[in-house]
C-alpha positions as CSV (number, residue, x, y, z in Angstrom):
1,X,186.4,55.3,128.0
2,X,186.8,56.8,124.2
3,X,186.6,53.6,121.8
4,X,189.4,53.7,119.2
5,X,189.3,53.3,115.7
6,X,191.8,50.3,114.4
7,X,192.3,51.6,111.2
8,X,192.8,55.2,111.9
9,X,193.3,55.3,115.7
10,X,190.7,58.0,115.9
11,X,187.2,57.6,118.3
12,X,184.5,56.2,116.6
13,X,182.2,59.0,116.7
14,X,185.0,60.9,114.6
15,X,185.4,58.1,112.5
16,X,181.9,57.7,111.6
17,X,181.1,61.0,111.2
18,X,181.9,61.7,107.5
19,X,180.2,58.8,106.3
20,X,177.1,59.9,108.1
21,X,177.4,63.4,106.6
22,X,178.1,62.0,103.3
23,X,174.9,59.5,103.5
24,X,172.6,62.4,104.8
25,X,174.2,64.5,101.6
26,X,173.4,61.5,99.0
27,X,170.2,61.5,100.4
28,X,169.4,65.0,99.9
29,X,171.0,64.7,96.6
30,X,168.8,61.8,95.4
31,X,166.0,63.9,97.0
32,X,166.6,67.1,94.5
33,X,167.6,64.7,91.4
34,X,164.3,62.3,92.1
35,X,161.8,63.3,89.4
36,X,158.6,62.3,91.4
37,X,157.8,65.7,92.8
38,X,157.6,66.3,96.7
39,X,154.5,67.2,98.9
40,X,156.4,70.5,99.6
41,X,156.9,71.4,95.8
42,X,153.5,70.5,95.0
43,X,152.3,72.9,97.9
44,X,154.1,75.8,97.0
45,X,153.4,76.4,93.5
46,X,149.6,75.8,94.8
47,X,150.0,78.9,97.2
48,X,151.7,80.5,94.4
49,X,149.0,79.8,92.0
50,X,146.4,81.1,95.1
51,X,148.2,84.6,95.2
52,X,146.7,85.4,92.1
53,X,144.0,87.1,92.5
54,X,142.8,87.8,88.8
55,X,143.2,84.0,87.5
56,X,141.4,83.3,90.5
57,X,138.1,85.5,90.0
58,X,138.2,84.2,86.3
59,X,138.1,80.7,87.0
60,X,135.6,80.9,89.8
61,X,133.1,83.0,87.5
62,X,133.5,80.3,84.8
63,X,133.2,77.3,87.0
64,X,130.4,78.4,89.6
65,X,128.8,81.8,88.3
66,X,126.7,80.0,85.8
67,X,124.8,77.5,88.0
68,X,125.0,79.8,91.2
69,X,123.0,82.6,88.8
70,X,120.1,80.6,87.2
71,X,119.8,78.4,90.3
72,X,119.3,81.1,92.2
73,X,117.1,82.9,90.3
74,X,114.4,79.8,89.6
75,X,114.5,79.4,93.0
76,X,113.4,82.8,93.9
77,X,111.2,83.4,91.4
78,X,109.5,79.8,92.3
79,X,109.3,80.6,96.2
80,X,107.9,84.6,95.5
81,X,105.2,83.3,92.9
82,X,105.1,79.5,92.6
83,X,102.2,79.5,90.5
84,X,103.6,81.9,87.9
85,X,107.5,80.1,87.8
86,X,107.8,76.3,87.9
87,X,110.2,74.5,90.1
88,X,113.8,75.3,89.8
89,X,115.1,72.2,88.3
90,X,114.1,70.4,85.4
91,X,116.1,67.6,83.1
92,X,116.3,70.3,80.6
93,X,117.5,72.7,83.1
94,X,119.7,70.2,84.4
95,X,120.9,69.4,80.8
96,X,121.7,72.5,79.6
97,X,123.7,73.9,82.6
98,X,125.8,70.9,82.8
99,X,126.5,71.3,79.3
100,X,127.4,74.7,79.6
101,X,129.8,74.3,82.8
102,X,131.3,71.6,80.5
103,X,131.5,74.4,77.9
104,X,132.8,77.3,80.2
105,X,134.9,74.9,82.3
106,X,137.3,74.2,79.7
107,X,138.3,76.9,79.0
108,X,138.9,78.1,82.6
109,X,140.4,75.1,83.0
110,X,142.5,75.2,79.8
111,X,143.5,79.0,81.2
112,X,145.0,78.1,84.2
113,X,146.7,75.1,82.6
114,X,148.5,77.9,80.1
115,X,149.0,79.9,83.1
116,X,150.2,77.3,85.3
117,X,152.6,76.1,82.4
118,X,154.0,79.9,82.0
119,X,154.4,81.3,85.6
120,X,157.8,80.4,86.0
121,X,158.9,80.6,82.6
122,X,157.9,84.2,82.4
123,X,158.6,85.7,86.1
124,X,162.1,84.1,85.9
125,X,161.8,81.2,88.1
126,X,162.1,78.2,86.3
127,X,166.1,78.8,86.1
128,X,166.5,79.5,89.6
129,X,164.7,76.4,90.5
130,X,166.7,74.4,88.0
131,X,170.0,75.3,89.6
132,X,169.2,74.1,93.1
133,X,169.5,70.9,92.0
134,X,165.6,69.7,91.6
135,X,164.7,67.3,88.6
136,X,163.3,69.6,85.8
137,X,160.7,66.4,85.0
138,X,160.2,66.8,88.9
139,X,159.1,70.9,88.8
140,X,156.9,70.2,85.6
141,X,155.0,67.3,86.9
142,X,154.3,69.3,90.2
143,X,152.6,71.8,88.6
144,X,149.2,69.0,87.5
145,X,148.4,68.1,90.9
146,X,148.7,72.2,92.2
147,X,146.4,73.0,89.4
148,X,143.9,70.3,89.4
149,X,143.8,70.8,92.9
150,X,141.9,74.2,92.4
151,X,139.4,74.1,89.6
152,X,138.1,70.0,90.4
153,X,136.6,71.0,93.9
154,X,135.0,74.3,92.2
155,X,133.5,72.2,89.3
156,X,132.3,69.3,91.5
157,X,131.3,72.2,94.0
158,X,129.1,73.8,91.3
159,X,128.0,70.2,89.7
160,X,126.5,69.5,93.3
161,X,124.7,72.1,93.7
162,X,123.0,71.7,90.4
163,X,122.0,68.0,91.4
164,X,120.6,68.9,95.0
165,X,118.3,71.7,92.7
166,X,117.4,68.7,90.6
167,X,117.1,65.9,93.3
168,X,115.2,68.3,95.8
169,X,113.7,71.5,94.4
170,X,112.8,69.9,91.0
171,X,110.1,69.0,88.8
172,X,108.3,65.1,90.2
173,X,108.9,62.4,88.1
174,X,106.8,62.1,85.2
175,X,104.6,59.2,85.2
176,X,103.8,58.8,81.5
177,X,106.6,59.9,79.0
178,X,105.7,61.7,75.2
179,X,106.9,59.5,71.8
180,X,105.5,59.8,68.4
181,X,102.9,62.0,69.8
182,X,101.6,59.2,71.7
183,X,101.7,59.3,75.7
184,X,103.4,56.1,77.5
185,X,103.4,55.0,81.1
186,X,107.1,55.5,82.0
187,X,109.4,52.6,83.0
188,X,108.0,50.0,80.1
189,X,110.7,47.8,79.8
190,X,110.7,46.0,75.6
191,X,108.5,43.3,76.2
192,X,106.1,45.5,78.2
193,X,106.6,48.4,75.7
194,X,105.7,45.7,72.9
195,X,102.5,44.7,74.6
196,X,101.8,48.0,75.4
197,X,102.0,49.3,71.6
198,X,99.9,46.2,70.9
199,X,96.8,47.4,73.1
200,X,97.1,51.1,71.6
201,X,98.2,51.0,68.1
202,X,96.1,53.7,67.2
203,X,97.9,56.0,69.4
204,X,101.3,55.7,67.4
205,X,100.9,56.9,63.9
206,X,104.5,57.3,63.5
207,X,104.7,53.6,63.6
208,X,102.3,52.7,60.7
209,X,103.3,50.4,58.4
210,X,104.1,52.9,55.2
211,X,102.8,56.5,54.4
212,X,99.6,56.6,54.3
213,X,98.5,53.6,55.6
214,X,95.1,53.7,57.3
215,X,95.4,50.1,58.8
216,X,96.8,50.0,62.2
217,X,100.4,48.0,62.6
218,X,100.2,44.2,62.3
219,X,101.9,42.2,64.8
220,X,104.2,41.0,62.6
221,X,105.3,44.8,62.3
222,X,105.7,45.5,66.0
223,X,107.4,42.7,66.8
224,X,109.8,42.9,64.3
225,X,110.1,47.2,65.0
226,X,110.2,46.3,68.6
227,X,113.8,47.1,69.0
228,X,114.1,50.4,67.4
229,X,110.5,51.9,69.0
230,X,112.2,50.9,72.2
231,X,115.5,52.9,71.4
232,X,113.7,55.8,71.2
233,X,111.4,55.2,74.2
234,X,114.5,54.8,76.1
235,X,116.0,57.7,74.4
236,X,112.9,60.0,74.8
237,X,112.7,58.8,78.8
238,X,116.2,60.1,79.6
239,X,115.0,63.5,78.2
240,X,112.0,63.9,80.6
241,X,112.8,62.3,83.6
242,X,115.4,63.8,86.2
243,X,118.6,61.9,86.0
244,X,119.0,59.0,88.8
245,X,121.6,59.1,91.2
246,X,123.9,56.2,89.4
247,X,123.7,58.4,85.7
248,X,124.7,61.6,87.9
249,X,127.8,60.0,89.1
250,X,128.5,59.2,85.6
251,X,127.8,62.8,84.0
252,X,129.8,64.3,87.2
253,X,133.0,61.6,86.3
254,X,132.8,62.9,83.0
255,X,132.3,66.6,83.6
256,X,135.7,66.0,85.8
257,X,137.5,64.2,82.7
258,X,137.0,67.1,80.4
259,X,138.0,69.6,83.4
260,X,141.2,67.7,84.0
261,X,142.1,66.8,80.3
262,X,141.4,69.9,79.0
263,X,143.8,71.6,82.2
264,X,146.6,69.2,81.4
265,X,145.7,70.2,77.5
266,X,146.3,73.6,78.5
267,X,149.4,73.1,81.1
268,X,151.2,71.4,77.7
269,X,150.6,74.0,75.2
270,X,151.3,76.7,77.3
271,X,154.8,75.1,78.6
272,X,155.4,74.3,74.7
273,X,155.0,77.7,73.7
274,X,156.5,79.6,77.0
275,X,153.3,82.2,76.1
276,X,150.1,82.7,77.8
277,X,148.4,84.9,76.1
278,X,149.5,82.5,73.0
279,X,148.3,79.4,74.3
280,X,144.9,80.8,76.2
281,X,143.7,82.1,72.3
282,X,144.3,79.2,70.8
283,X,142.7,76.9,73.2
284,X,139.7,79.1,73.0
285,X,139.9,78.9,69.0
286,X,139.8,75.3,69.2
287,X,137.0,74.9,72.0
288,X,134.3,77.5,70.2
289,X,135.7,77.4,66.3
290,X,138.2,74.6,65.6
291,X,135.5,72.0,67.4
292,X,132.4,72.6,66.0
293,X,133.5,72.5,62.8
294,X,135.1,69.1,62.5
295,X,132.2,67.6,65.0
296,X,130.0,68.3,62.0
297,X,131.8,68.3,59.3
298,X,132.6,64.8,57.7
299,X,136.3,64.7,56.1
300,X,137.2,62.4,53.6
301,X,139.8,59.8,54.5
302,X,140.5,61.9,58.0
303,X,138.1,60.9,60.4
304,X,140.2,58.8,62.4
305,X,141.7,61.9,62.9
306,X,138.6,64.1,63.5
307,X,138.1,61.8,66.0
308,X,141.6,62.2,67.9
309,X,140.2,66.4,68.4
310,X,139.9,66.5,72.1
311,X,136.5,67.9,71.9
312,X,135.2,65.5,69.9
313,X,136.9,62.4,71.8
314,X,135.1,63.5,75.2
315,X,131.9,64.3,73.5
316,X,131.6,60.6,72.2
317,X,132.8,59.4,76.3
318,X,129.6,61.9,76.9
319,X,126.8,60.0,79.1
320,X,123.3,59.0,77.8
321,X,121.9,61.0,80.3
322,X,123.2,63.9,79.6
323,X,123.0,63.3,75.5
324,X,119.7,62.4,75.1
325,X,118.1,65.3,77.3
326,X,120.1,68.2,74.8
327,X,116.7,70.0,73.4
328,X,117.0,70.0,69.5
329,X,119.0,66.9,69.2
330,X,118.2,64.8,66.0
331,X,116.7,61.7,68.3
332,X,119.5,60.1,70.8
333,X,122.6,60.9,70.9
334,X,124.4,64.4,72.3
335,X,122.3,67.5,71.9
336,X,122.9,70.5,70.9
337,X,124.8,72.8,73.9
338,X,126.0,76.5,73.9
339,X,127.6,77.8,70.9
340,X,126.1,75.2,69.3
341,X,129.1,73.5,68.9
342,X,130.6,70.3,70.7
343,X,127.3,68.0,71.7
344,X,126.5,67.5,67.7
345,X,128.7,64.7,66.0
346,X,127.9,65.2,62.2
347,X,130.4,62.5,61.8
348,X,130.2,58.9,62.9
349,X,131.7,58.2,66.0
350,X,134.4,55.9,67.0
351,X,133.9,51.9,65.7
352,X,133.6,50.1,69.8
């Protein structure tokens, strides 16, 4: 038997039913007006992002060519004539391709980002989206994850392989390390490097007292020089030993942050301007021309904002490991990378 409504005299299915429809419309509403974007949004504009073909041969050459190609190469010239060709991987090969994939990857990076930003500006989209209902904060934030999505896994892809090459198909630890011309057993911490230089103070003319001086260092001298000798001990050992498994983790965090900032970089610039071509030149000015020049260049009265350049901010974030092993560098610190550009500071870095 039908229940009847008291208030309307109708059943009670057919009295509830408007409010259920009206509850399932609010919550579609709030749904399409929420600006936190949904997995389905997110998804899409990654398969949209996947359908092109071009962008997607560009950023995978960038990211992975590099490595994949000298990799490859040491590792077959090594196996056909091992005597000839040393072993693939080296700290300064390990050095110099992760700064070059640092290099090349922002700029892929920072070219999809000005894509990603543009896609549905320029096909047409964007407005057709907008009047379905969906939160415009909602369609521009969905557009970070779809994007980061892609070129992370290829640079961690490609920053993996070159640590297996390291880790398994490179040079053996060295067992003594080269400073001041002088040869030192490796892994000296500064009390054992102080008695060490103690014992053999002939072998360190770079740490005479003055120019010129025939005498070998006093005591006095070493212990009081004890700090800085050990700097660059420390400093000189990060350049000729492969990295440990701890300092990779840290280069391959921070090869990730300048992927991802200079995507997001990128994804801003090229929303701002509603041009690709636009924003892809000028992130490319500032990453090979803009950069290098105020990383070397010393301002007056505007290195606080020198410092804000989002080159020069991730190249003082840049790991030991990864500084001190760049050939050419003027003693610790970042070394010199391709272009010759970021990997230099010429100005001081930020007061911590």
């Amino acid at each position: 038997m039908t229940e009847v409504s008291s208030a309307a005299g109708l059943p009670t299915s057919a009295a509830r039913s408007p409010a259920s429809g009206d509850q399932a419309g609010n919550t579609i509403a709030r749904r399409f007006a929420s600006w936190v974007p949904t997995w389905g949004l997110i998804a899409t504009k990654f398969l949209e992002l996947r359908k092109r073909r071009g962008l997607m041969v560009a950023i995978v050459l960038l990211t992975m060519a590099l490595p994949v190609l000298v990799l490859g190469l040491r590792l077959l010239f090594h196996a056909v004539d091992p005597k000839t060709y040393g072993p693939a991987g080296s700290p300064s090969i390990f050095s110099g391709l992760v700064n070059a994939m640092a290099e090349f990857g922002f700029i892929a990076a920072a070219t999809l980002g000005t894509a990603v930003g543009t896609t549905d500006l320029t096909d047409g989209m964007f407005r057709h989206l907008v009047v379905t209902g969906r939160s415009r904060l909602a369609l521009y934030l969905a557009r970070i994850p779809s994007g980061l999505a892609i070129v992370l896994p290829l640079v961690a892809v490609a920053f993996a392989m070159v640590c297996l090459v390291t880790s398994y198909a490179g040079s053996p630890q060295p067992t003594t390390i080269a400073v001041n011309g002088a040869t030192i057993p490796a892994g000296l911490d500064q009390a054992q490097l102080e008695t060490w230089l103690l014992q053999h103070p002939q072998q360190l003319p770079g740490f005479q007292p003055g120019p010129g001086a025939s005498s070998p260092p006093t005591r006095a001298f070493i212990e009081r020089d004890s700090a800085s000798s050990y700097g660059q001990y420390t400093a000189d050992e990060l350049a000729q030993e492969n990295p440990a498994v701890n300092e990779m983790v840290k280069i391959g965090l921070w090869l990730e942050l300048v992927i991802g900032v200079a995507f997001l970089v990128g994804l801003g610039l090229g929303s701002l301007l509603g041009q690709r071509t636009v924003a892809t030149i000028l992130m490319i000015a500032l990453e090979i021309i803009v950069t290098p020049i105020l990383a070397r260049t010393a301002i007056p009265y505007f290195l606080d904002g020198q410092r804000l350049v989002v080159g020069i901010a991730l190249d003082q974030l840049r790991p030991a490991g990864l500084g001190a092993a760049g050939a050419g560098g003027p003693g610790p610190g970042p070394g010199h990378i391709l272009f010759g550009g970021r990997g230099v500071l010429g100005i001081p870095p930020m007061p911590t």
